[in-house]
N, C-alpha and C positions, 0 to 999 in steps of 0.2 A: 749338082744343080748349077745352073750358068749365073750368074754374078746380078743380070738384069732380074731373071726370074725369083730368084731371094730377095731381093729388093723389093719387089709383089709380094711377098710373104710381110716382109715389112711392116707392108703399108697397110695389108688386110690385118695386123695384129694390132698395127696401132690405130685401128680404126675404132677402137675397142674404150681409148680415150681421149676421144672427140670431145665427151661430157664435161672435163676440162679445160676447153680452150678458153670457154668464158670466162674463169679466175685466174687466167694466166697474164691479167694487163700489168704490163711492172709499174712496178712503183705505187699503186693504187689509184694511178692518171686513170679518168676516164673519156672513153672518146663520145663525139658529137652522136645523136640518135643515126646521123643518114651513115658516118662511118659503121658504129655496130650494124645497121642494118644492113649493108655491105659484108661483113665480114660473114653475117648469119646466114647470107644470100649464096657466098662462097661455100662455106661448108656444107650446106645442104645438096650442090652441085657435088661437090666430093662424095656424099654420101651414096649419091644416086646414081653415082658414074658405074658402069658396067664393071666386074670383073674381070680380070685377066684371062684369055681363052684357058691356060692351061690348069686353072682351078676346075672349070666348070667341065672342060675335057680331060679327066685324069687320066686315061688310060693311058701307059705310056710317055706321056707329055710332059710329068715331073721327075726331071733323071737327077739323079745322085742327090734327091733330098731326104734326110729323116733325121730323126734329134735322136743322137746316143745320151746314154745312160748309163755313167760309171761311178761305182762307190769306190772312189779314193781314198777316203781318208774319212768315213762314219760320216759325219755334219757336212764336210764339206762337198757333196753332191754339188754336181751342176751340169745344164744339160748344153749339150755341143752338139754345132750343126756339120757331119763332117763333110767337108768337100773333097773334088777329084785331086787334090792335092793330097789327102791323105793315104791315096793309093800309092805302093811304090811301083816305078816305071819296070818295065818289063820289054825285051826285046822279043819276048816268046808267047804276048796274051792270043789267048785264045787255044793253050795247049792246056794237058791235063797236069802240067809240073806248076799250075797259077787257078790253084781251087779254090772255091768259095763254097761251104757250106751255111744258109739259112736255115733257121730253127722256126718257123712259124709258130708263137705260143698263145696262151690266151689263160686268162685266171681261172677262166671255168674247170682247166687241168684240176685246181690246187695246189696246195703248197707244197707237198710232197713231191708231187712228181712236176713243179716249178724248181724245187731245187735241185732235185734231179737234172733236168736239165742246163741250169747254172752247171753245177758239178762236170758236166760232158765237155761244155762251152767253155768251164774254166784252163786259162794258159794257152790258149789256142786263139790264136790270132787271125786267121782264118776262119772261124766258125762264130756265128752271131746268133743270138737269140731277139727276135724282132716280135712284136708287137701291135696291132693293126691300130688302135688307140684305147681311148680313155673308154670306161663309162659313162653314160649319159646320165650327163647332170655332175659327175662326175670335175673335178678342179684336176689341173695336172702335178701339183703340189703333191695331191693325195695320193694321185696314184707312185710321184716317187715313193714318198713315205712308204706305202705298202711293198715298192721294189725295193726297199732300201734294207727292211727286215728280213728279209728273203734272204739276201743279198750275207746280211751278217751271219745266220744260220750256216749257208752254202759253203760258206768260205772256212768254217772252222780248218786249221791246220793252214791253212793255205797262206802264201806269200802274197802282196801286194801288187804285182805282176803277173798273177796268176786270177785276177779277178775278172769275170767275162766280159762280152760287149755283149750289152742289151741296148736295141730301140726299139724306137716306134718311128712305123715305116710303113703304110696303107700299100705301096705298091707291089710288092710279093704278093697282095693278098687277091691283086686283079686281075692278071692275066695270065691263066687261065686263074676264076676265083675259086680261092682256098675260102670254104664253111666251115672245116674241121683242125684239130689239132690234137697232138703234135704232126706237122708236118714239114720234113727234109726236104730241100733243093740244093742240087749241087750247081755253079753256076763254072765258067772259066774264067778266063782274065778279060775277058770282053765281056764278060758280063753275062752270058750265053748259056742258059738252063741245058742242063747236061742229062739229068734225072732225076726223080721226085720219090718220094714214098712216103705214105701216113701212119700214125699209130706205130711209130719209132721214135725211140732219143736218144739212141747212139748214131753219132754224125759219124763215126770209122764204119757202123755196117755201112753205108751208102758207099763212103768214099771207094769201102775193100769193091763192091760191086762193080763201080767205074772202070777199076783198077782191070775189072775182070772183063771188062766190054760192054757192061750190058747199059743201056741209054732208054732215056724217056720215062715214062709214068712206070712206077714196076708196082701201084696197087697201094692196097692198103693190109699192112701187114699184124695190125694190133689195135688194138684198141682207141679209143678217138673219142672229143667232145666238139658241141660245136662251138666254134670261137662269139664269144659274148662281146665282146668290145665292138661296138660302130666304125666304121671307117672315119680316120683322122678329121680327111679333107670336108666329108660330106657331115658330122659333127659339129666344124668349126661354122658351115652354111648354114646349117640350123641354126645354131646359136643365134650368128648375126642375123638371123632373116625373124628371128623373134626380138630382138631389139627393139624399143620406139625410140630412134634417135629423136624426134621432134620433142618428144617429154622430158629425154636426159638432158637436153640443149635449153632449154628453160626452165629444168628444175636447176643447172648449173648457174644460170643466170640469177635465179633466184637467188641461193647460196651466197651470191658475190654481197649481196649484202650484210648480211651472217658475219662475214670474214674481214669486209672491208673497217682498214684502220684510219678512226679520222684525229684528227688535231684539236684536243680541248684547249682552245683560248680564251681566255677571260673578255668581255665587251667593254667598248672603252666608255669612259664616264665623264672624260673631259678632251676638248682637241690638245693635241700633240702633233709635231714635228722633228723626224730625226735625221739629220745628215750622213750618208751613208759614205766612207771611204773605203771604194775597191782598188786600190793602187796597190800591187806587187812590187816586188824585188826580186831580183832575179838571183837565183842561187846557185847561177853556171850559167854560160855562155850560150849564147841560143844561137847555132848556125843552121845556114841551107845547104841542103846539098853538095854545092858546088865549092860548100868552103867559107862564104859569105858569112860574117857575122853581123849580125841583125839585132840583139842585143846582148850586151855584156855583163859581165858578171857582177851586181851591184845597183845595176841599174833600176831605176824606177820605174814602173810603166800604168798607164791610166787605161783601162779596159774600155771608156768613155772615147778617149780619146781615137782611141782606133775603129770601134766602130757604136756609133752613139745607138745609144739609148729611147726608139719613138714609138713604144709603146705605152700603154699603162695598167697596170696590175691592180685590181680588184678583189681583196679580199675579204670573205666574210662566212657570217653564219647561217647556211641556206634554211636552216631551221626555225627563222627570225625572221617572220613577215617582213619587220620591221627594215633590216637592212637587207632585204632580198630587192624591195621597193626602193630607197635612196643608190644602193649599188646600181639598180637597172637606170634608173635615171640619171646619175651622173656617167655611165657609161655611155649613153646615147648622148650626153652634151659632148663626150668625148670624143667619139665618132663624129659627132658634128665639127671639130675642131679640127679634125686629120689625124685624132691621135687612136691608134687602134686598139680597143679595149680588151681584155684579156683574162674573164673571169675563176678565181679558182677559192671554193667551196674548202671551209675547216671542218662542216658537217652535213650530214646529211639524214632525211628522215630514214630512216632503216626499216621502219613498219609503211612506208609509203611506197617502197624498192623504186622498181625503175618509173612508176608513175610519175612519183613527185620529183623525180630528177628531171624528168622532161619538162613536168609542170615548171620549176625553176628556168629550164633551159627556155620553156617558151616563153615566160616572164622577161628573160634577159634578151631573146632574140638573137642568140649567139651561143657557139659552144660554151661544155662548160664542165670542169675539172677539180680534182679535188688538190689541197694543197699538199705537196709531198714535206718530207723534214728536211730534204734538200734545199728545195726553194723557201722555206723558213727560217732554215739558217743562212742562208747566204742573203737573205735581206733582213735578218733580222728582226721576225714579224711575232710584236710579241701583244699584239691585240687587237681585235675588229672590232668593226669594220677595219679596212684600212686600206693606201694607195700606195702606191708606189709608183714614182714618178720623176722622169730627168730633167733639172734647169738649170739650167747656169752651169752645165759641165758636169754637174753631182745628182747623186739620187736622193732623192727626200722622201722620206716613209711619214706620212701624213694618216693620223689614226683621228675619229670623230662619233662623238655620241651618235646614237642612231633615233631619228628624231620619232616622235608617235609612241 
């Protein structure tokens, strides 16, 4: 498979969860109503963007993709995308010294003569036992489990080197399409079907036949079921085409308040002011690039000083008519003054979800945010209401009964 076309695999797989981008804001920030609804605006465009041609034209068009399926080591299964790197190079492909035998299998076989075919396929590096996919309805989880038991049965006696390559791989099965199984393809180094036969599972009758000249369909020789499993590609369009992205995208939304952690602060009961000192020391020399040292080891430096402080911080309890009202009005005197307000919530209604966040946000007239434990510690914020505010050089945390 070419490196851009996996990439389209990608994105068709992780489109699966979408349903989480809503819980994914860090820190428990939340953004303004017109930001989300931008963001909501954007993935719904992602959702409805076309598919890639070579999904929806498989024929042919998806070269060198399928998920192998090797039991290494019991538990630890895991499934590998192999690419043309896996192939080793050959100055002679396309000759019959560079075979490839396919196994087309399907469960409807059974287990019996599934392990049978592990057994043929086992230590044979060359020879693959492929899959067209899952069952409908079907997890791909499930379906290793059920290869995984197989797998341990097949192998009694056998070395850990000797264990088969099984995938799953829809394209064997399209052109010309295979309904039955077990069915042989021999292919060359090029890739290049040599000769076929069904209701066989020994991969040496085929190969001795090659050997002998004879080429193309040679029939069907035994016995045969039809292959139960739906095709990978056209499974996974189903799936997604029965999705409501619109209902996961808002039950997701929903949820964020479920999960979102807020800051219980105690309300103040009397005014308070606290002087805040962010002055550093420096514990190594701070140079530029060029060598320049800019400060020294020891040194003191005022975070004010280099670049001040002109906003002001508004903290409180949006759950509290009370200072949801004096916060929105002292932020507009604030505004009024040049000084830019900058509100950020220790709670929030959770039975009200995003209604009453907006309702708050259109109270304030301004975004509005929850307070992180970052910004709690580094000012120090240990009761609302509260301000936070630069004069004189310093920051002063001003806390105030909430009046009413």
């Amino acid at each position: 498979m070419r490196c851009s076309e996996w990439r389209w695999v990608l994105v068709l797989i992780s489109a699966l969860a979408t349903m989480v981008i809503a819980e994914s804001w860090a820190d428990g920030a939340l953004p303004d109503s017109a930001l989300r609804d931008q963001v909501v605006q954007i993935q719904e465009q992602v959702l409805t963007a076309p598919p890639p041609g070579w999904l929806m034209e498989q024929q042919g068009n998806v070269e060198d993709w399928s998920v192998r399926l090797r039991d290494l080591r019991a538990a630890q299964q895991t499934l590998v995308m192999p690419l043309r790197s896996d192939v080793e190079p050959t100055d002679q492909a396309g000759t019959d010294t560079d075979l490839t035998v396919t196994i087309l299998a399907s469960r409807a076989l059974g287990e019996a003569q599934l392990r049978e075919l592990f057994a043929a396929a086992a230590g044979q590096p060359e020879v693959r036992v492929v899959f067209r996919g899952v069952a409908p309805g079907e997890s791909l989880g499930d379906f290793i489990r059920q290869i995984h038991v197989l797998l341990r049965e097949a192998r009694d006696g056998l070395s850990i080197n000797a264990i088969p390559r099984i995938e799953i791989d829809p394209r064997p099965f399209q052109s010309p399409l295979v309904e039955v199984a077990p069915t042989l393809i021999t292919t060359d180094g090029a890739g290049k079907e040599i000769a076929r036969v069904s209701g066989i599972s020994r991969p040496d009758w085929l190969l001795e036949q090659v050997e002998e000249g004879r080429r193309g369909d040679l029939g069907v020789r035994g016995p045969t079921v039809a292959v139960s499993e739906p095709d990978l590609i056209a499974e996974l369009q189903r799936r997604l085409a029965g999705i409501d992205w619109s209902a996961r995208r808002e039950a997701a939304l929903a949820r964020y308040w479920e999960r979102a952690s807020f800051a219980e602060l105690p309300t103040a009961e009397q005014v308070r002011e606290r002087r805040l000192d962010l002055t550093l020391v420096a514990q190594a020399d701070v140079t530029l690039p060029d060598g320049t040292t800019v400060i020294r080891v020891g040194e003191r430096v005022d975070p004010l000083a280099i670049m001040p402080f002109r906003q002001r911080l508004f903290v409180f309890d949006a759950t509290d008519p009370r200072q949801v009202a004096e916060v929105a009005r002292r932020g507009a005197a604030s505004r009024a003054e040049g000084r830019l307000p900058l509100y950020l919530a220790t709670r929030l209604d959770r039975e009200a979800g995003w209604g009453g966040y907006r309702g708050v946000q259109t109270a304030l007239q301004d975004p509005l945010y929850l307070l992180t434990p970052d910004v709690r510690r580094r000012f120090q914020i240990e009761r609302v209401p509260a301000v936070v505010d630069s004069r004189e050089g310093v920051l002063v945390v001003s806390e105030w009964p909430p009046e009413g």
